[in-house]
SELUM-974412 format. One record per atom (N, C-alpha, C): x, y, z; residue in one letter. Coordinates in steps of 0.02 Angstrom, whole numbers, plus 50000, padded with zeros to 5 digits. Example, Ala and Ser with C-alpha at 12.3 -4.5 7.8 and 13.67 -1.06 7.14 Angstrom:
% SELUM-974412
506604971650390a/506154977550390a/506604983550390a/506424988850354s/506844994750357s/506455000250394s/
% end
This chain:
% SELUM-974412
488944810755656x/489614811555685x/489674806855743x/490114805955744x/490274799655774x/490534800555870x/490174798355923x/490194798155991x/490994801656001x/491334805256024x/492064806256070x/492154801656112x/492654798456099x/493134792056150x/493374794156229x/493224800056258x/493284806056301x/493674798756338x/494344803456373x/494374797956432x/493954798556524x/493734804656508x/493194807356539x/492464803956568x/492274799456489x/491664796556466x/491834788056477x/492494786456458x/492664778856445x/492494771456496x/492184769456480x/491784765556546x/492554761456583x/492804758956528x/493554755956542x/493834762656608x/494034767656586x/494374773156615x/493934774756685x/493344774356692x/493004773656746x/493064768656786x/493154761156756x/493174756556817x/493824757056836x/494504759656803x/495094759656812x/495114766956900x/494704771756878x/494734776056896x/494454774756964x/493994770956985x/493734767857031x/494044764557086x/494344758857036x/494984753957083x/495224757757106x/495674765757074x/496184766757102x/495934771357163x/495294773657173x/495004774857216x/494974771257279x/494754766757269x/494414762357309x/494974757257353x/495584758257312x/496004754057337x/496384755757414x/496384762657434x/496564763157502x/496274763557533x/495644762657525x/494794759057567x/495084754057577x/495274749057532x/495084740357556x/495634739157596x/496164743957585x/496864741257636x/496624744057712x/496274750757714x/496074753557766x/495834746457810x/494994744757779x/494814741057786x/495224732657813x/495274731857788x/495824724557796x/496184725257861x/496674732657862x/496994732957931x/496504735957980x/495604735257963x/495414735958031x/495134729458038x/495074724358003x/494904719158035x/495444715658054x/496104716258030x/496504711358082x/496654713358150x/496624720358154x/496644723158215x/496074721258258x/495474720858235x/494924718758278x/495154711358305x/495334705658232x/495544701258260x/495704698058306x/496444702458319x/497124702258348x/496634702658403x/496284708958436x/496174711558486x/495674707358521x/495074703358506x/494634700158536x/494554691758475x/495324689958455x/495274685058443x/494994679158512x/495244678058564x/495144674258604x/494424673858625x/494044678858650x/493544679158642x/493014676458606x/493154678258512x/492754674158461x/492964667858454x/493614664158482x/493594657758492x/493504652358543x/493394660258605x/493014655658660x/492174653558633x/491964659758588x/491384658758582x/490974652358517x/491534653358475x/491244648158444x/491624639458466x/492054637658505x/492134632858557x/491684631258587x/491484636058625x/490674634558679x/490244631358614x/490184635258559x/489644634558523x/489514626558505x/490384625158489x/490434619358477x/490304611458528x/490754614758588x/490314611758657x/489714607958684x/489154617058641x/488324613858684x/488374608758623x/488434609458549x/488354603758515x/488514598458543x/489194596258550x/489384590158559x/489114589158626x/488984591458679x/488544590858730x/488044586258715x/487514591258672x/486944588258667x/486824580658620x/487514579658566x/487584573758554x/487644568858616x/488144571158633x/488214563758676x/487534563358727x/487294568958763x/486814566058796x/486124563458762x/486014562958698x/485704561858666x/485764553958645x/486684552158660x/486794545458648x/486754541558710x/486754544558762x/487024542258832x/486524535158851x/486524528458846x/486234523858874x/485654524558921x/486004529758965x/485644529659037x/485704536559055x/484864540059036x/484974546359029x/485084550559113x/485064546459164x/485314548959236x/485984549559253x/486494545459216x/487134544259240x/487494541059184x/487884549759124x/488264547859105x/488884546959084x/488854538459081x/489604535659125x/489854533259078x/489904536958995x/490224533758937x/490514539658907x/490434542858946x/490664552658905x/490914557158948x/491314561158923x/491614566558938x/491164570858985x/491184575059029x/490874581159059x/491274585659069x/490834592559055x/491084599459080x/490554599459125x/490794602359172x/490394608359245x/490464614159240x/489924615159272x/490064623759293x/490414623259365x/490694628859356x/490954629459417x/490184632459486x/490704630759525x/489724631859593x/489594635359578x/488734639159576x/488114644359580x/488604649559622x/489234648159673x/489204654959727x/489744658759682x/490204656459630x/490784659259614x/490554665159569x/490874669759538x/490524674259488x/490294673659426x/489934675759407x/489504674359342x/490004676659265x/489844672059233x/490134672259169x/490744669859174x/490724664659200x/491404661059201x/491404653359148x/491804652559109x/491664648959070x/491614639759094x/491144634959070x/491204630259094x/491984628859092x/492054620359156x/492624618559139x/492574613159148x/492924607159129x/492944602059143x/493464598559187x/493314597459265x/493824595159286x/494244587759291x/494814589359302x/495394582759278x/495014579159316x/494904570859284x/494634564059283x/493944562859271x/493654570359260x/493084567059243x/492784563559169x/492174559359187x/492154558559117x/491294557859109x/490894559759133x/490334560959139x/490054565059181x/489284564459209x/489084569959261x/488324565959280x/488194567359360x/487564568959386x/487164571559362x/486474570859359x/486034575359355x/486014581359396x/485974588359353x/486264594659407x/485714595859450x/485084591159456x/484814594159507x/484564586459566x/485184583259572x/485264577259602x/485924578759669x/485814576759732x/486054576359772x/486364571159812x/486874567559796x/487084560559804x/487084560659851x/487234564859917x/487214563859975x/486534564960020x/486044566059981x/485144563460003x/484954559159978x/484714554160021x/484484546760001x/484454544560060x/484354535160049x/484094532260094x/484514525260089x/484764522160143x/484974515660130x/484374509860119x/484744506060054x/484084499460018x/484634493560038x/484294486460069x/484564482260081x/484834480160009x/485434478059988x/485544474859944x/485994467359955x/485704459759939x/486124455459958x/486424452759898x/486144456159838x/486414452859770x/487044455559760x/487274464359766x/487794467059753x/488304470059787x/488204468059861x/488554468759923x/488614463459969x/489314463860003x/489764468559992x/490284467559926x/490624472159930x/490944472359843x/491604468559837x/491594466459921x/492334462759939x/492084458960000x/492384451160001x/492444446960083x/492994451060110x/493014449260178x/493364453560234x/493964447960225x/494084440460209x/494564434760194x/494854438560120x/494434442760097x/494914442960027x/495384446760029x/495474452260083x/495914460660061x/496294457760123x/496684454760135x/497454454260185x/497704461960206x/497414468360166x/497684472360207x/497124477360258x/496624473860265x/496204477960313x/496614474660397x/496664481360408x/497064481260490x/496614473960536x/496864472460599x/496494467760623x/496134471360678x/495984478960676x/495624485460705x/494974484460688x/494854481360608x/494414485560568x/493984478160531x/494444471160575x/494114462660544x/493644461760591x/493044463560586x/492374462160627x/492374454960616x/492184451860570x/491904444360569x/492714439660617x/493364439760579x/493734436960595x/493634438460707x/493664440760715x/493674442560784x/492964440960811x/492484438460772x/491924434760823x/491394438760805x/491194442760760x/490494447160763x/490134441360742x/489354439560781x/489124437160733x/488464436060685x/488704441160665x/487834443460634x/488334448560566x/488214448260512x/488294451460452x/487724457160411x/487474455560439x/486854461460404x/487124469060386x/487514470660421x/487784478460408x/488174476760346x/488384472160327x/488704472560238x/488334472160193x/487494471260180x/487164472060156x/486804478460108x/487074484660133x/486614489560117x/486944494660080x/486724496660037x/486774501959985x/486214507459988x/486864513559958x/486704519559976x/486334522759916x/485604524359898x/485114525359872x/484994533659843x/485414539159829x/485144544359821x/484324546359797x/483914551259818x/483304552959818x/483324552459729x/483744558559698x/483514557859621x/483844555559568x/484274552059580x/484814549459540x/484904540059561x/485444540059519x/485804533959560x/486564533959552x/487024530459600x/487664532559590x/487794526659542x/488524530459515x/488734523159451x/489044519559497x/488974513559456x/489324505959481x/490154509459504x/490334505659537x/491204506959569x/491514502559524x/492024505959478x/492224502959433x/493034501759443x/493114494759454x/493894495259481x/494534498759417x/494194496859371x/494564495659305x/494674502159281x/494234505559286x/494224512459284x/494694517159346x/494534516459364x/495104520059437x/495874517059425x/495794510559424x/496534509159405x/496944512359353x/496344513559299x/496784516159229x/496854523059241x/496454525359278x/496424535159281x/497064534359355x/497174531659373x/497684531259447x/498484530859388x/498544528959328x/499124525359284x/499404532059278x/499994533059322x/500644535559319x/500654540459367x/500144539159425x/499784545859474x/499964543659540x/499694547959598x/499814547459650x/499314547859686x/498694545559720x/498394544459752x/498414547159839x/498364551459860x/498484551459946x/498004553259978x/497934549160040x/497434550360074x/497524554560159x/497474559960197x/497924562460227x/497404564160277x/497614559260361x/497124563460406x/497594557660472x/496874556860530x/496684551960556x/496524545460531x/496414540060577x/496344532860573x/495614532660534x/495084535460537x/494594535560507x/494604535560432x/495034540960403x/495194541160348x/495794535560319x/496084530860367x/496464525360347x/496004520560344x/495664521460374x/494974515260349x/494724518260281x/494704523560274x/494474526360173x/494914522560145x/495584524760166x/496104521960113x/496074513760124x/496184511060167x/496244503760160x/495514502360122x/494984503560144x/494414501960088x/494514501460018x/494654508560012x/494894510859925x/495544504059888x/495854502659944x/496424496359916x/496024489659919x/495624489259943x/495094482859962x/494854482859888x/494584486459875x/493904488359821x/494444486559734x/495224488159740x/495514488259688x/496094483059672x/496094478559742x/496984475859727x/496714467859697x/496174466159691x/495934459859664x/496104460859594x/496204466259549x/496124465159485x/496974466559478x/497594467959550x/498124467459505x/498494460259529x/498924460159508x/499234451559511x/499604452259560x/499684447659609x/500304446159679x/500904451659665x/501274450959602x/501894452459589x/501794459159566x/501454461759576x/501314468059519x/500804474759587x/501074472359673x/500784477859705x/501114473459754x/501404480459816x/501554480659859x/501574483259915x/501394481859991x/500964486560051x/501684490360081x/501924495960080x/502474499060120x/502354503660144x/502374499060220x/502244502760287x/502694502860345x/502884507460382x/503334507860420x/503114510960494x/503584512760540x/503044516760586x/503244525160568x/503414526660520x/503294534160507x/502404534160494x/502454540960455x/501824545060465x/501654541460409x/502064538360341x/501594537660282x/501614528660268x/501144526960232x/500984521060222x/500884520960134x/501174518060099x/501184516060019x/501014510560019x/500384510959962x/500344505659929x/500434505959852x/500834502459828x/501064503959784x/501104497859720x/500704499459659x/500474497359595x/500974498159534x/501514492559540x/502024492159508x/501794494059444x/501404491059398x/501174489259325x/500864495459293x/500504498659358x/500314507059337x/500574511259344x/501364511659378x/501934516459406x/501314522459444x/501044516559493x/500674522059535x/500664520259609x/500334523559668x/500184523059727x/499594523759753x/499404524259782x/498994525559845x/499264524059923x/499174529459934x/499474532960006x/499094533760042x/499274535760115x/498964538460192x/499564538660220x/499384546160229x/499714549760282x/499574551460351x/499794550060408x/499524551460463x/499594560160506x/498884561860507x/499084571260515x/498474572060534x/498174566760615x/497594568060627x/497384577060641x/497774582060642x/497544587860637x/497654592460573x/497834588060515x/498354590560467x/498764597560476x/498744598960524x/499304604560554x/499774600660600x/500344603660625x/500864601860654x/500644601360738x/500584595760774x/500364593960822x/500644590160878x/500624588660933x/500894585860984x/500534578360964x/500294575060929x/499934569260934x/500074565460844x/500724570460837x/500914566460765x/501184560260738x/501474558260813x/501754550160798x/501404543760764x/501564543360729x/501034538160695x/500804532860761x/501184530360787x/500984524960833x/501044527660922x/501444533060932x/501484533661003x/500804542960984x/500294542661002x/499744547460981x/499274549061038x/499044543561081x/498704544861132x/498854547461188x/498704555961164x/498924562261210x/498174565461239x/498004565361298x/497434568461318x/497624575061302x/498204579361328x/498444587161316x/498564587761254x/498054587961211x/498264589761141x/498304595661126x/498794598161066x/499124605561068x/499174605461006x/498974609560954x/499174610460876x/499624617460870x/500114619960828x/500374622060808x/500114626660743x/499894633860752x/499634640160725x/500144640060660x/499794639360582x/500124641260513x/500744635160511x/500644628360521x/501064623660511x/500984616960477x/500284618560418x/500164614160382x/500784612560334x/501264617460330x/501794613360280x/502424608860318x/502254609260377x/502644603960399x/502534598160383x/501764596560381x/501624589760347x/501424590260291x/501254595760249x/501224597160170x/501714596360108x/502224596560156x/503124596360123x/503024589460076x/502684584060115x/502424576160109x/501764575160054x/501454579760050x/501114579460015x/500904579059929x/501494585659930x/501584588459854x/501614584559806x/501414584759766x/501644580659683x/501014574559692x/500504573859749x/500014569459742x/499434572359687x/499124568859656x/498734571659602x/497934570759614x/497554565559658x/497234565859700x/497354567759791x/496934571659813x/497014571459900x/496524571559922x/496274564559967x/495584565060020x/495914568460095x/495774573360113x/495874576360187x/495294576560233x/495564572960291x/495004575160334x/495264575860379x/494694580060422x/495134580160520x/494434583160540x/494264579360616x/493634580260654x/493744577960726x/493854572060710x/493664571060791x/494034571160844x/494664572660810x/495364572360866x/495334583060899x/494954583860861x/494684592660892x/494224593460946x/493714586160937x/493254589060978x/493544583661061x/493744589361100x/493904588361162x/493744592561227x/493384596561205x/492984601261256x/492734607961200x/492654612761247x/492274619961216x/492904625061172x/493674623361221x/494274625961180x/494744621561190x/495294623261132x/495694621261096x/496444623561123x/496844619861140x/497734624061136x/497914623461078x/498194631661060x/498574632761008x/499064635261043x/499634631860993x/500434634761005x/500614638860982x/501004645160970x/501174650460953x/501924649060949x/502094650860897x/502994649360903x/503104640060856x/503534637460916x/503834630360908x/503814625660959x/503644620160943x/503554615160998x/504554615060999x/505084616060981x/505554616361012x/505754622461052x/505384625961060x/505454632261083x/505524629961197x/505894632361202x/506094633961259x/505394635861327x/505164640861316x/504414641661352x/504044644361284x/503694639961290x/503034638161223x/502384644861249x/502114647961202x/501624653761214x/500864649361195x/500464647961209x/499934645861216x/499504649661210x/498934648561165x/498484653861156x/497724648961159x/497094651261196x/496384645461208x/496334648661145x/495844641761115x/495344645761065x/494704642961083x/494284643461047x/493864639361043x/493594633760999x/493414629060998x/493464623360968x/493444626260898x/492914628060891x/492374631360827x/492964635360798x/493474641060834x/494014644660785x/494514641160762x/494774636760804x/495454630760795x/495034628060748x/494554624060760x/494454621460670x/494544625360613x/494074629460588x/494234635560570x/494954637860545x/495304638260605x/496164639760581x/496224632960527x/496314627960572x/496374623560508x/496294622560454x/495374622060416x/495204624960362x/495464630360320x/495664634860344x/496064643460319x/496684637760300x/497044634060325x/497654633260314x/497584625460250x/497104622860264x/497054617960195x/496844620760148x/496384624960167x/496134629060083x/496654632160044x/497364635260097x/497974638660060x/498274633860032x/498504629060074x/498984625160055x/498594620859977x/498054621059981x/497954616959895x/497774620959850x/497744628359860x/497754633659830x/498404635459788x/498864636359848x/499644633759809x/500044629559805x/499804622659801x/500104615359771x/499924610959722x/499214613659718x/498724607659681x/498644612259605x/498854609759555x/498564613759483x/497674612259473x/497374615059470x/496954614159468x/496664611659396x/497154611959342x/497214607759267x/497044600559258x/497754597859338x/497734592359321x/497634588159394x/497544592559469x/497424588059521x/496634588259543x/496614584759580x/495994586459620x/496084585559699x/495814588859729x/495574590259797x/494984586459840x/494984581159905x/494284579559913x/494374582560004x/493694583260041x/493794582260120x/493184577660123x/493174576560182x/492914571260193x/492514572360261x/492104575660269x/491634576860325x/491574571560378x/491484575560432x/491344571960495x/491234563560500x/491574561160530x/491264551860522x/490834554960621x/490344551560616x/490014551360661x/490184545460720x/490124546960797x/490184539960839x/489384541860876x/489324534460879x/488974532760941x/488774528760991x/488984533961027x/489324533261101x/488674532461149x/488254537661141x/487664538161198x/486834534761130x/486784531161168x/485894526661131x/485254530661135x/485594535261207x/484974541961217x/484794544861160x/485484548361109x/485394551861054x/484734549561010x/484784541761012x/484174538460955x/483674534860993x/483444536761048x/482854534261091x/483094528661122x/483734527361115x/483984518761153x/483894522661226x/484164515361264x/484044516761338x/484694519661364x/484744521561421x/485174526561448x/485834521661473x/486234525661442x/487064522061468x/487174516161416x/486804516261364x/487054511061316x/487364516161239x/487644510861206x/488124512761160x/487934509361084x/488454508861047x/488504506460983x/488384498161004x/488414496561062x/488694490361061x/488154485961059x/488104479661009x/487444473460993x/487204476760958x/487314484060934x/486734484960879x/486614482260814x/486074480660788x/486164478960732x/485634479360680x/485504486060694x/485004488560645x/485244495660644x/484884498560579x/485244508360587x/484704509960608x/484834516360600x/484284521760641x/483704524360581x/483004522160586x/482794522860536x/482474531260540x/482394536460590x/482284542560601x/482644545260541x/482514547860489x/482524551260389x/482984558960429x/482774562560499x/482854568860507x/483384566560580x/483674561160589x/484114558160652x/484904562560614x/485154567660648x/485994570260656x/486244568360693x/486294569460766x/486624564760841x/486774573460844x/487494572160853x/487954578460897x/487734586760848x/487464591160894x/487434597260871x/488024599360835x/488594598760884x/489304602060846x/489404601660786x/489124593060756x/489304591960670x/489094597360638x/488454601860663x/488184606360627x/488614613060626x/488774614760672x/489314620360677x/489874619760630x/490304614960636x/490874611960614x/490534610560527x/490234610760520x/489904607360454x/489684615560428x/489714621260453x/489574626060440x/490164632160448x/490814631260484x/491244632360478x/491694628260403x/491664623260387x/491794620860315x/491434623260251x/490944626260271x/490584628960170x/490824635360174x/490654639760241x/491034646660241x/491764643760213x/492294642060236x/493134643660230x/493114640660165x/492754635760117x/492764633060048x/492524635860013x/492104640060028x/491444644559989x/492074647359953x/492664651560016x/492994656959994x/493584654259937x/493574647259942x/494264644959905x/494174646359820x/494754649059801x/495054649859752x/495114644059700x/495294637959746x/495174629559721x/494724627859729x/494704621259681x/494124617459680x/494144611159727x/493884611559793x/493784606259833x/493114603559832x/493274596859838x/492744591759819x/492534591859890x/491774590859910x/491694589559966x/491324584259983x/491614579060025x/491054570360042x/490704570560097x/490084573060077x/489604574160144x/489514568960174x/489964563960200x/489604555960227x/489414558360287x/489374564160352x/489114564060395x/488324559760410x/487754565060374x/487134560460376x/487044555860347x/487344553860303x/487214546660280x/487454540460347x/488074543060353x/488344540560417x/488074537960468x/487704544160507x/487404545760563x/486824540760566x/486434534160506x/485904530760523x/486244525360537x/486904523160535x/487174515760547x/487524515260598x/487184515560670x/487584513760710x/487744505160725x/487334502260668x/487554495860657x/488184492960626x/488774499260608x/489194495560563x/489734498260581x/489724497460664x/490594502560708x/490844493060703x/491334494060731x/491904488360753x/491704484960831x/491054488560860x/491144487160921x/491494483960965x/491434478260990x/492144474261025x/492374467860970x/492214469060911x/492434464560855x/492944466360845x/493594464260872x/494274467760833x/494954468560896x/495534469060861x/496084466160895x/495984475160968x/496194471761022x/496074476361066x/496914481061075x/496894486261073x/497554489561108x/498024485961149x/497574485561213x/497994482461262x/497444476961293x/497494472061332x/497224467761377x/496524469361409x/496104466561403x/495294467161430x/495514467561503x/495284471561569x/495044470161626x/494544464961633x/494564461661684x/494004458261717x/493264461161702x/493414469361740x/492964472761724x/492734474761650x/492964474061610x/492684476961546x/492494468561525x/492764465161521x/492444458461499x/491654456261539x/491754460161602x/491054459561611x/490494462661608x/490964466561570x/490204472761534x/490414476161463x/490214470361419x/490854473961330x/490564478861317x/489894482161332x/489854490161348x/490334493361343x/490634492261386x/491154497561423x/491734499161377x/491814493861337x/492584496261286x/492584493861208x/491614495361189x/491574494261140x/491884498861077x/492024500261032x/492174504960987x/491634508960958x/491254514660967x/491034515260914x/491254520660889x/491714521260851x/492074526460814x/492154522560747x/492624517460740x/492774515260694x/492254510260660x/492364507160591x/491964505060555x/492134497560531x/491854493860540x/491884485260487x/491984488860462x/492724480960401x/492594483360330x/492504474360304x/492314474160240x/491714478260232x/491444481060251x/491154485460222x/490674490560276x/490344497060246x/490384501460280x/490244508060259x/490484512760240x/491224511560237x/491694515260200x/491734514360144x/491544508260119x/491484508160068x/491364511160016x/490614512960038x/489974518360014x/490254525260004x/490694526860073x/491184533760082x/491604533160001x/491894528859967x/492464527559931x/491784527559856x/491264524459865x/490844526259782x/490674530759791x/490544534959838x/490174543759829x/490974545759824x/491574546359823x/492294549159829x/492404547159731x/492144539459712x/492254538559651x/491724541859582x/490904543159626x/490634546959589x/490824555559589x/490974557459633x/491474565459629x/492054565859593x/492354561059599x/493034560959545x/492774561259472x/492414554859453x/492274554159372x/491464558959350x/491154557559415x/490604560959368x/490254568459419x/490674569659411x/490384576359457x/489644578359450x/
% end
């Protein structure tokens, strides 16, 4: 007798019976993975991005020419060791390579170099001030244009004009402080205007606060602004400035910030126009104000205020997508020879060698002031670049302006008979050492 066709038994009727089982499983199913999706999609595509990342990472450094400095590829950073953990790399706007992360561009040693310095004649750049023309004005000894700046474990990349010009193409460049930092900027125009043509750049300067130079062919600039306290100050005139009673103005960085905005690079600095005793006048209110409220501080807090007020102001102006941020640490003077074993009552002036002491700072304060700046940046929200040129600085008291250079006003009898007496050493030849200031400013930009 022959098997029953049972639909009970029917293997057909079973797998039918199955599907129809099984089928509000797989929809179940289905709408829990798009929901998972939905919910920590970003996540699984941060993660396989990264994934993709260390790869291409490890390609290129695998291709990189020059496995210390590379200056043919893209870089991501981490953001600093102090910020919180698990924050995803990032790569910030202009860079295009990186340092070795356990290299310190600002430890090293100056190496004479006469093959590849200086990177410009002082006859070639028409716009270095006649403040800042050592040779033209009679120096005569050149040796301070000789020397390059050596980091301990690295080396910095070549200063590439061609490169800055093209990353500067359709940007704004500003440089915003004191005269010190107009010697950055005029350097930085030194180092770049040879490669554009007569007709194709132009110097516009006036006696306001700002100075353009301006790169027809790249619809770009480079600027300096004058804001030796970058807060609102009694000593803001670009040209009428020499105020012994100096007075700054409490929460008034946007008076001169208003000027700033829409720049896509900013070097800021401010130092030495602070240090004028143990405290500081701050104004309370308005310098149009009727009887002005005055408040002492002390040197160390008035800086301080300041810092609090640049860290805001590029906190809320600067995208951090697409600008960048630099300061520019202490430029060092010297004034007293005592500091470096010279003899007593002498200065910057005839020197012409640096200071070869590896552990030589000069002024204690830089250290204070230099420690009031990592605290108020530590805390920033932005990414500020920081140009330690202080100690590098601090070994060349061979490369001030001493009495090489157009004078203010008329020599006395007396000072002609002792150029001691009204030598410069604040400011810098250029060529010079700003230079150096402007390739550690160009290795922070491209290769962090």
């Amino acid at each position: 007798m022959k098997a029953s066709l049972s639909s009970s038994t029917s293997p057909v009727n079973q797998m039918v019976r199955k599907a129809r089982i099984s089928t509000p499983f797989i929809f179940t199913l289905l709408a829990f993975i798009i929901f998972v999706a939905i919910l920590y999609g970003q996540d699984l595509s941060c993660t396989f991005s990264h994934f993709n990342y260390d790869k291409n990472l490890q390609t290129l450094d695998n291709s990189s020419p020059n496995p210390k400095i590379h200056s043919n590829f893209g870089e991501i950073v981490m953001k600093e060791k102090k910020k919180q953990k698990g924050r995803k790399e990032k790569k910030l706007p202009f860079a295009i390579g990186k340092t070795p992360e356990n290299c310190d561009i600002f430890d090293g040693k100056w190496v004479r170099d006469t093959e590849n310095k200086p990177l410009y004649e002082e006859w070639e750049c028409p716009y270095i001030q006649p403040q800042l023309t050592c040779q033209e004005h009679g120096r005569p000894d050149r040796d301070y244009q000789f020397w390059r700046w050596q980091p301990n474990a690295c080396d910095l990349p070549k200063f590439n004009a061609t490169l800055m010009l093209e990353a500067l193409r359709g940007k704004r460049m500003l440089f915003v402080g004191d005269s010190l930092n107009r010697g950055q900027y005029v350097s930085m125009i030194c180092l770049l205007h040879r490669l554009v043509p007569e007709e194709g750049k132009v110097m516009e300067s006036s006696y306001s606060s700002l100075t353009v130079f301006r790169l027809k062919d790249y619809n770009a600039t480079i600027e300096f602004y004058w804001a030796p306290f970058l807060l609102e100050s009694n000593s803001d005139d670009a040209v009428i400035h020499r105020i012994s009673d100096r007075i700054v103005r409490k929460g008034s960085i946007d008076t001169h910030g208003k000027f700033w905005k829409g720049a896509d690079i900013v070097v800021f600095n401010t130092y030495l126009w602070w240090m004028t005793g143990l405290e500081f006048k701050i104004l309370k209110g308005s310098f149009k104000d009727g009887e002005q409220e005055i408040e002492m501080l002390s040197t160390e807090d008035a800086y301080r205020m300041a810092m609090k007020s640049v860290v805001k102001w590029v906190e809320r102006n600067m995208d951090p997508n697409k600008t960048r941020a630099f300061f520019t640490s202490m430029s060092p003077t010297h004034a007293k020879s005592i500091d470096w074993g010279g003899e007593e009552g002498g200065n910057c002036y005839n020197q012409t060698t640096m200071i070869k002491d590896p552990n030589y700072w000069g002024s204690d304060s830089r250290k204070t002031i230099m420690q009031v700046i990592g605290e108020e940046f530590s805390k920033s929200k932005a990414h500020i670049s920081f140009l330690n040129i202080t100690q590098l600085s601090s070994y060349r008291k061979d490369a001030h302006t001493q009495i090489y250079k157009k004078q203010w006003s008329p020599l006395t009898p007396e000072q002609k008979a002792n150029p001691k007496s009204y030598a410069d050493c604040v400011h810098w030849c250029l060529p010079g050492l700003q230079d150096t200031w402007n390739e550690l400013l160009f290795t922070k930009l491209f290769y962090p």
